[in-house]
MDTraj code that builds the backbone (N, CA, C; nanometers):
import mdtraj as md
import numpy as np

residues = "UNK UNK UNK UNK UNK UNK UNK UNK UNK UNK UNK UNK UNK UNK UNK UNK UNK UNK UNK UNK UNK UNK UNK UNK UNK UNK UNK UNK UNK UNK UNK UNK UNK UNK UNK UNK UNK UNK UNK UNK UNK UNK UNK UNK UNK UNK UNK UNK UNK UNK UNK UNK UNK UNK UNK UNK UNK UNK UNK UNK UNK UNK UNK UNK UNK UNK UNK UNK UNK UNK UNK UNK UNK UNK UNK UNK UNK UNK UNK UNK UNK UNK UNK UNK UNK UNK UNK UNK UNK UNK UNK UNK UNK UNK UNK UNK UNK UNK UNK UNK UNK UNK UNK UNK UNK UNK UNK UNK UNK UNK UNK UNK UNK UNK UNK UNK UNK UNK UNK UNK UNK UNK UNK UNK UNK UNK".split()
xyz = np.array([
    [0.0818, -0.1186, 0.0000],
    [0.0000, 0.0000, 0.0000],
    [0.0864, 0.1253, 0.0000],
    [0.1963, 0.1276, 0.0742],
    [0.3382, 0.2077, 0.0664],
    [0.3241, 0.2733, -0.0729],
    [0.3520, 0.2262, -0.1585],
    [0.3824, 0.2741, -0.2535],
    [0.2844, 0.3221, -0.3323],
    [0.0988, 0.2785, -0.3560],
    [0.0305, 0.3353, -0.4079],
    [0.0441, 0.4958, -0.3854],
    [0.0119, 0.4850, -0.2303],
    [0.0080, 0.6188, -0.1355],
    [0.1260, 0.7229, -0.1859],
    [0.2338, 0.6172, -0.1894],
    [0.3307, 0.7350, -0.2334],
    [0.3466, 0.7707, -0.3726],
    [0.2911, 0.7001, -0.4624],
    [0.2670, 0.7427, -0.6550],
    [0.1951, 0.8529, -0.6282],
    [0.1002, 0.9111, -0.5558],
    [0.0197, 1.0193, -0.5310],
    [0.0427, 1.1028, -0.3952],
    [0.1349, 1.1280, -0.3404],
    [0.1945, 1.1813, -0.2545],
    [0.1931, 1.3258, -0.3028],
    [0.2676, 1.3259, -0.3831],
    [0.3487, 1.4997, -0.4053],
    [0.2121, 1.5691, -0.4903],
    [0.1192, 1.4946, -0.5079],
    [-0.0081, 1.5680, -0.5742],
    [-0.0827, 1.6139, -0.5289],
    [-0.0565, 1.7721, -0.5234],
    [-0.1699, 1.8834, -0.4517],
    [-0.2808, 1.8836, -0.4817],
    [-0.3346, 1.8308, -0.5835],
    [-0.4797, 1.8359, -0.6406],
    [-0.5396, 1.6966, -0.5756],
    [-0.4523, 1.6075, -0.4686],
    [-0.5064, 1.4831, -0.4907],
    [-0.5514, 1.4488, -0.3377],
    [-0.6547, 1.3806, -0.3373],
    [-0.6742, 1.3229, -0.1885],
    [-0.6639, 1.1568, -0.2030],
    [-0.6340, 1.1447, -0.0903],
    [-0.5803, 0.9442, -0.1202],
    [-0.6733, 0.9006, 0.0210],
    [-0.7344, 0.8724, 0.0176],
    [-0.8707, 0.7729, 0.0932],
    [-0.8207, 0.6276, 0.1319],
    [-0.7987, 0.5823, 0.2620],
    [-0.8105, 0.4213, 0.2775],
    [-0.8914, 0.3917, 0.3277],
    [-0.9350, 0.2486, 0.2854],
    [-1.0299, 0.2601, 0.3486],
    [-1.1957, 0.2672, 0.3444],
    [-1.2229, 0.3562, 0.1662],
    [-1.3422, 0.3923, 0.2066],
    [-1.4127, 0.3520, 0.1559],
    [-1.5762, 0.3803, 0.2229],
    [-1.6694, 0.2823, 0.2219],
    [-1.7539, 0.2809, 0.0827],
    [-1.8129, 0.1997, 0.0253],
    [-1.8989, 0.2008, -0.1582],
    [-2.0385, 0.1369, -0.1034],
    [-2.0762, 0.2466, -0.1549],
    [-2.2136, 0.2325, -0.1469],
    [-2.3065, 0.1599, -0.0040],
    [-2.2737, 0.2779, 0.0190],
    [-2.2959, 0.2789, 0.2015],
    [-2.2322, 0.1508, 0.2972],
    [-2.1662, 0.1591, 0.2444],
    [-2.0598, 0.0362, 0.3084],
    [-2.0780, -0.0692, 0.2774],
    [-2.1151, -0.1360, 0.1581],
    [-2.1413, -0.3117, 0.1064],
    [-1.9796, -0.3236, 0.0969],
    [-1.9078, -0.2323, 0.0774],
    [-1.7797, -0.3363, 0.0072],
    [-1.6902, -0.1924, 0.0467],
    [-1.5557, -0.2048, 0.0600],
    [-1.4762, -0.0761, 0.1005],
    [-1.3526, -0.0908, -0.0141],
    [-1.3110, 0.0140, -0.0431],
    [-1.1965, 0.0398, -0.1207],
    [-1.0718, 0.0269, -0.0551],
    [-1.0101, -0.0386, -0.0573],
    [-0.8719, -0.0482, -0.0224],
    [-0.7961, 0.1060, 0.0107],
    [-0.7703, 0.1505, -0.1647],
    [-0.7370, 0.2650, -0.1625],
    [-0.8072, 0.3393, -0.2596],
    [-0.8639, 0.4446, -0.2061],
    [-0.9286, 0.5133, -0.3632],
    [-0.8795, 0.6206, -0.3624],
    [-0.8317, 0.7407, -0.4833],
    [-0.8038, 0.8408, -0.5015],
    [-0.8484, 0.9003, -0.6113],
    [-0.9015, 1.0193, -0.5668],
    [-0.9690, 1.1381, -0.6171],
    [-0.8826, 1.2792, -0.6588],
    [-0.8726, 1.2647, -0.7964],
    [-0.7914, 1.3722, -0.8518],
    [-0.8767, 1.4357, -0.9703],
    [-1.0214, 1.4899, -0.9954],
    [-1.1030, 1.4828, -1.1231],
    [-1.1001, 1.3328, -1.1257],
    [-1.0254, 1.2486, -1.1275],
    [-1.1231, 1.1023, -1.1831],
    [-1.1142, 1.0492, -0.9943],
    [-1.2033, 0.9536, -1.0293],
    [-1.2068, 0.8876, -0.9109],
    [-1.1379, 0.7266, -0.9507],
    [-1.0562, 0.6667, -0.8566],
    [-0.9429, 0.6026, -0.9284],
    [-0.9754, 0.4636, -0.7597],
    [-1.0260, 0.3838, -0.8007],
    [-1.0166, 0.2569, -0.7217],
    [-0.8626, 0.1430, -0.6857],
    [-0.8361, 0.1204, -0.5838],
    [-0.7030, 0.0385, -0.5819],
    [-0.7888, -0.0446, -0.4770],
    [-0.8097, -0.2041, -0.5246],
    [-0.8191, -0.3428, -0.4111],
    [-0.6920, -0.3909, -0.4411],
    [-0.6452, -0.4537, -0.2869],
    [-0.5510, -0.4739, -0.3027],
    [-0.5715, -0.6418, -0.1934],
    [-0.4888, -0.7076, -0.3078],
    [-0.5368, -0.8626, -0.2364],
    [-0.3285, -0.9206, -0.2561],
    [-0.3216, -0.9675, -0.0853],
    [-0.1861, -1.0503, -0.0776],
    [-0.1684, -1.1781, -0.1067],
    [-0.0687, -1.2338, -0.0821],
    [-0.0884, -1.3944, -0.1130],
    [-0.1596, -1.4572, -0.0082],
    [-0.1785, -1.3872, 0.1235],
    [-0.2715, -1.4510, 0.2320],
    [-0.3840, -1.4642, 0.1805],
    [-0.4113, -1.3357, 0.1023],
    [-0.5803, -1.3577, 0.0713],
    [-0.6169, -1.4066, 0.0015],
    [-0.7213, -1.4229, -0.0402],
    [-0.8391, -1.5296, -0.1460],
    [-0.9036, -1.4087, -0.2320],
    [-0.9489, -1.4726, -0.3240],
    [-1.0622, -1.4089, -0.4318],
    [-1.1637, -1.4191, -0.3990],
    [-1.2292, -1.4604, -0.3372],
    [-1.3917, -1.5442, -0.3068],
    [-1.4579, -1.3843, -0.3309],
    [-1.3976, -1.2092, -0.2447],
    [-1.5191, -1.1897, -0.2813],
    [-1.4924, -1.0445, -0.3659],
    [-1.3759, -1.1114, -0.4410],
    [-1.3471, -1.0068, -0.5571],
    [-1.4774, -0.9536, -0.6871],
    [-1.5064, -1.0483, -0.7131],
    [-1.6743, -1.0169, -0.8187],
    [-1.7353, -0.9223, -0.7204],
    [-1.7834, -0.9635, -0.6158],
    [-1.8462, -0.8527, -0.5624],
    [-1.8182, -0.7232, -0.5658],
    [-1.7059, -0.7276, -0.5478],
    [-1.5926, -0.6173, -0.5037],
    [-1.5704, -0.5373, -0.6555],
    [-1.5992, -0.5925, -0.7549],
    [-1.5487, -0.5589, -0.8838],
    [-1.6993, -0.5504, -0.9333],
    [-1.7635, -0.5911, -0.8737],
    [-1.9388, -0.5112, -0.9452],
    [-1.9688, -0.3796, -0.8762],
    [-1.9291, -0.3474, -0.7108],
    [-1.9297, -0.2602, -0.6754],
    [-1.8153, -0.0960, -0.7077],
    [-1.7013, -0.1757, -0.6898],
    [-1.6234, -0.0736, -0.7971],
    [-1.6699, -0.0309, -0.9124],
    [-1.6746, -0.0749, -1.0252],
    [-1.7269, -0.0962, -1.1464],
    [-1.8273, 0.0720, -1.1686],
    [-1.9645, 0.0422, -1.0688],
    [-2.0369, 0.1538, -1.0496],
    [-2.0002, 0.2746, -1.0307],
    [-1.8710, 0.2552, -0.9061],
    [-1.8221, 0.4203, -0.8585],
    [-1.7353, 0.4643, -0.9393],
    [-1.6162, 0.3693, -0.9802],
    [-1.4804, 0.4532, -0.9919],
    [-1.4837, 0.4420, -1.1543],
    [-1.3738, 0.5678, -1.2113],
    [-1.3395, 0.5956, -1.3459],
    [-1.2657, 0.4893, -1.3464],
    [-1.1873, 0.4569, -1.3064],
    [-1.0422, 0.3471, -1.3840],
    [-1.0650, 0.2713, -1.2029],
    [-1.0240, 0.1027, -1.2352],
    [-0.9971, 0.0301, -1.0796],
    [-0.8801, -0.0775, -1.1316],
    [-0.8336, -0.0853, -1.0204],
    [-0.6918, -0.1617, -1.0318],
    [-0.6694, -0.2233, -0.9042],
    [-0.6668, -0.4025, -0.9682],
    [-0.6490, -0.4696, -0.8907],
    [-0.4685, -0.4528, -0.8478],
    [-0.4580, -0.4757, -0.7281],
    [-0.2877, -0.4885, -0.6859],
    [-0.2848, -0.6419, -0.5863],
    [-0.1976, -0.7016, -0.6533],
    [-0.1709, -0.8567, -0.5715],
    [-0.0449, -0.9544, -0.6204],
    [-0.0494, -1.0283, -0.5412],
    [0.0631, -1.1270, -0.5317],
    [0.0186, -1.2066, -0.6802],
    [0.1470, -1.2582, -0.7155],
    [0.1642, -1.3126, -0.8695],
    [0.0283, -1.4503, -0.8423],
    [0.0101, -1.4873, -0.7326],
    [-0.0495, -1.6254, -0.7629],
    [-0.1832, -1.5893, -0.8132],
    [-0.2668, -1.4994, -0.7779],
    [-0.3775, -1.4249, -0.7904],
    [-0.4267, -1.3972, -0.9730],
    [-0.3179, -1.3362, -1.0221],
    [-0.3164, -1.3164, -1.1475],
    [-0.4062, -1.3730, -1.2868],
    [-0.3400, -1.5008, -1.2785],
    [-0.4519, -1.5600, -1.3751],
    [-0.5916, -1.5944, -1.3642],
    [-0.6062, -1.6020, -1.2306],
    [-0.7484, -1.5976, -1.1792],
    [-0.8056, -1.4667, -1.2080],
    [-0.7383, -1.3613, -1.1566],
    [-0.8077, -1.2153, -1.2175],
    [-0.8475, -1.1581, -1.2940],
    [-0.8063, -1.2212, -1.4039],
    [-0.7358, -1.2101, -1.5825],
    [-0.8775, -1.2179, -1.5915],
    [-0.9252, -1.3525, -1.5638],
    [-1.0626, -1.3979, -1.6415],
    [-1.1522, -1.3910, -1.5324],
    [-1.1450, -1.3307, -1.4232],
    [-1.2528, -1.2807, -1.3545],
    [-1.3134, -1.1292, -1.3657],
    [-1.2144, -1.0455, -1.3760],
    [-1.2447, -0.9329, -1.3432],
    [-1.2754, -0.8283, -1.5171],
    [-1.3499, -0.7006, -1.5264],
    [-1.3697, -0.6764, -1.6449],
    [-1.2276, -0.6071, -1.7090],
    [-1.2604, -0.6338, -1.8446],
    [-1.1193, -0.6100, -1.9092],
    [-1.0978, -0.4738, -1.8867],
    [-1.1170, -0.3771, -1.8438],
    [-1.1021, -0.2664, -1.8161],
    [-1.0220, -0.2329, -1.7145],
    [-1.0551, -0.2840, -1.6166],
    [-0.9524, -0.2901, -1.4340],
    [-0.8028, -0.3392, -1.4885],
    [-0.7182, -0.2637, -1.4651],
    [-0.5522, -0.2461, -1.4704],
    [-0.5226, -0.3798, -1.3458],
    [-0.4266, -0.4466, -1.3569],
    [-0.3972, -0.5202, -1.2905],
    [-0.2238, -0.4859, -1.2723],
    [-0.1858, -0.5353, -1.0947],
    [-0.0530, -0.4892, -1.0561],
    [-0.0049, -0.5655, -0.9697],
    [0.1222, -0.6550, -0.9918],
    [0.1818, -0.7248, -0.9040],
    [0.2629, -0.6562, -0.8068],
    [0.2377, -0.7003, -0.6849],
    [0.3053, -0.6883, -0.5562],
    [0.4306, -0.7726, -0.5384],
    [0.5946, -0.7185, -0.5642],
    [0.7119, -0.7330, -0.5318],
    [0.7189, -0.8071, -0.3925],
    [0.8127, -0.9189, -0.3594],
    [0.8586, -0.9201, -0.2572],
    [0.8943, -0.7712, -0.1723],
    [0.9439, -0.7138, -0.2481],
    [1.0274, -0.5986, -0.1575],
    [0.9103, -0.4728, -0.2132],
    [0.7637, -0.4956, -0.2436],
    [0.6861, -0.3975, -0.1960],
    [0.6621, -0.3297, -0.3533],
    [0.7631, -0.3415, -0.4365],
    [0.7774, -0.2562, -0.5969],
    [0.6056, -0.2971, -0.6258],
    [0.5822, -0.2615, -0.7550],
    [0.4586, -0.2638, -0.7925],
    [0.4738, -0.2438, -0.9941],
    [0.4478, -0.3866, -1.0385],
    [0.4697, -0.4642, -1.1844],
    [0.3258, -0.4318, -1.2418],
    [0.3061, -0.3579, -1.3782],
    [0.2485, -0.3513, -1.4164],
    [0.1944, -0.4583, -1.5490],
    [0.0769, -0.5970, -1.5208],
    [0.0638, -0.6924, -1.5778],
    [-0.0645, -0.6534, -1.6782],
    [-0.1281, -0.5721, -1.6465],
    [-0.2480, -0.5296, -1.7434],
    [-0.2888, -0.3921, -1.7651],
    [-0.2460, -0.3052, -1.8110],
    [-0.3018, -0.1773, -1.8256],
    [-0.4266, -0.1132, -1.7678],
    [-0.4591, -0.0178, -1.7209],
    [-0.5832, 0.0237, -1.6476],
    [-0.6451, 0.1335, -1.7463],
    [-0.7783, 0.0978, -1.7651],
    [-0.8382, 0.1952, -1.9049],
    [-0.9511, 0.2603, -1.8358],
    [-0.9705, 0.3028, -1.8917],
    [-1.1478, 0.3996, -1.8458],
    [-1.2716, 0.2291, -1.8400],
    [-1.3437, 0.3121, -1.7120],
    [-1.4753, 0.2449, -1.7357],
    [-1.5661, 0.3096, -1.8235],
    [-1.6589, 0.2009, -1.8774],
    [-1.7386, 0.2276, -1.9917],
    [-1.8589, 0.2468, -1.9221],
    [-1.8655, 0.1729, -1.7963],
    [-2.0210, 0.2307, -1.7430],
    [-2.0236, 0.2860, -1.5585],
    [-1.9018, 0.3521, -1.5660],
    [-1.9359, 0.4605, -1.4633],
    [-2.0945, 0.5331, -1.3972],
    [-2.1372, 0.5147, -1.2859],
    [-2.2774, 0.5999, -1.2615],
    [-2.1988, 0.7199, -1.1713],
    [-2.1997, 0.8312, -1.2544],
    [-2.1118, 0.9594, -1.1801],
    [-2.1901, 1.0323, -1.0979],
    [-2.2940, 1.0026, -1.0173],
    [-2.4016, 1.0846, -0.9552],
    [-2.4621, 0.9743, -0.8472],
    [-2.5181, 0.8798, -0.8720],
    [-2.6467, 0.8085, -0.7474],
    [-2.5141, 0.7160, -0.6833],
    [-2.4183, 0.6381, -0.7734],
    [-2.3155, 0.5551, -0.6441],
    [-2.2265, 0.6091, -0.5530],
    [-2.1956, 0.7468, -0.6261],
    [-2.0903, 0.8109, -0.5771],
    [-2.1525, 0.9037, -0.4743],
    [-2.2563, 0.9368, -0.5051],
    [-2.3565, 1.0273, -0.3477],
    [-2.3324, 0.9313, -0.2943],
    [-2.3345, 0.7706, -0.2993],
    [-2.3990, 0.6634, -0.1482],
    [-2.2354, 0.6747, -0.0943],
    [-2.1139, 0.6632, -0.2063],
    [-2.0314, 0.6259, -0.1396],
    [-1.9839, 0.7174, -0.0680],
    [-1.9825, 0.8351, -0.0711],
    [-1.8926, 0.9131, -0.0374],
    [-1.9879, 1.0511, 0.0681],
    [-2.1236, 1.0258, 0.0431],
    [-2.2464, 1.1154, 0.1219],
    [-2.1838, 1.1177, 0.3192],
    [-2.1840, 0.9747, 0.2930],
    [-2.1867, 0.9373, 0.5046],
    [-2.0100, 0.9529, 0.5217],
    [-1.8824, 0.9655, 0.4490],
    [-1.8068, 0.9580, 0.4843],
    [-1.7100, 1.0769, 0.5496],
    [-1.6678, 1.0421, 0.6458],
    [-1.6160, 1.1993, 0.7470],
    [-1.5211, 1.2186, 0.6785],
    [-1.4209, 1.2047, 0.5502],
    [-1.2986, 1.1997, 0.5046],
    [-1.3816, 1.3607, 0.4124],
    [-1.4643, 1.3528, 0.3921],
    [-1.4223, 1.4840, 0.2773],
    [-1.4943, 1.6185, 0.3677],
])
top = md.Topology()
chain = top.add_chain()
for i, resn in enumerate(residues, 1):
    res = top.add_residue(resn, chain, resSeq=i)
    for name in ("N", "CA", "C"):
        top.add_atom(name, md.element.get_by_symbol(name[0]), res)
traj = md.Trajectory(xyz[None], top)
């Protein structure tokens, strides 16, 4: 997470969110950041499992402009063909670096008004 946080560090225009909650809290963003786009980061280790990534990737999907999965190499091919071709995918380094395995593009069906009031209405961060 180190390092997402710090790709957007020195950016005055930018706020970096952990943490926060989508759509009144069904599912939480790892890391999301808000710079004009709203920019999703889940971030899954080799401890964790996929089980409730779909969810997690139907609820993203709604809020954020661009989402990007970040995880350990084993995760990968499972993601490939789970998640929509749109979500950027990013391997997690032993030593923390961050490998770019799939490009991150615009979502095609963003709702920029009713998900983003739920997600972001109740939250004390803004």
């Amino acid at each position: 997470m180190q390092a997402l946080v710090a790709r957007y560090a020195g950016e005055t225009d930018t706020i970096v969110v952990e943490e926060l909650g989508l759509c009144r809290g069904s599912v939480r963003a790892d890391i999301a950041v808000v710079n004009g786009l709203m920019k999703g980061f889940e971030i899954k280790s080799d401890r964790d499992t996929l089980q409730r990534l779909l969810t997690q990737a139907t609820v993203y999907s709604r809020v954020f402009d661009t989402a990007t999965l970040v995880a350990a190499e084993r995760h990968v091919a499972e993601a490939m063909v789970a998640l929509p071709a749109w979500w950027g995918i990013e391997v997690i380094g032993n030593d923390g670096s961050l490998t770019e395995v799939q490009p991150t593009r615009p979502n095609p069906r963003v709702d920029r008004t009713r998900y983003r009031l739920q997600s972001t209405w109740s939250q004390n961060h803004w």
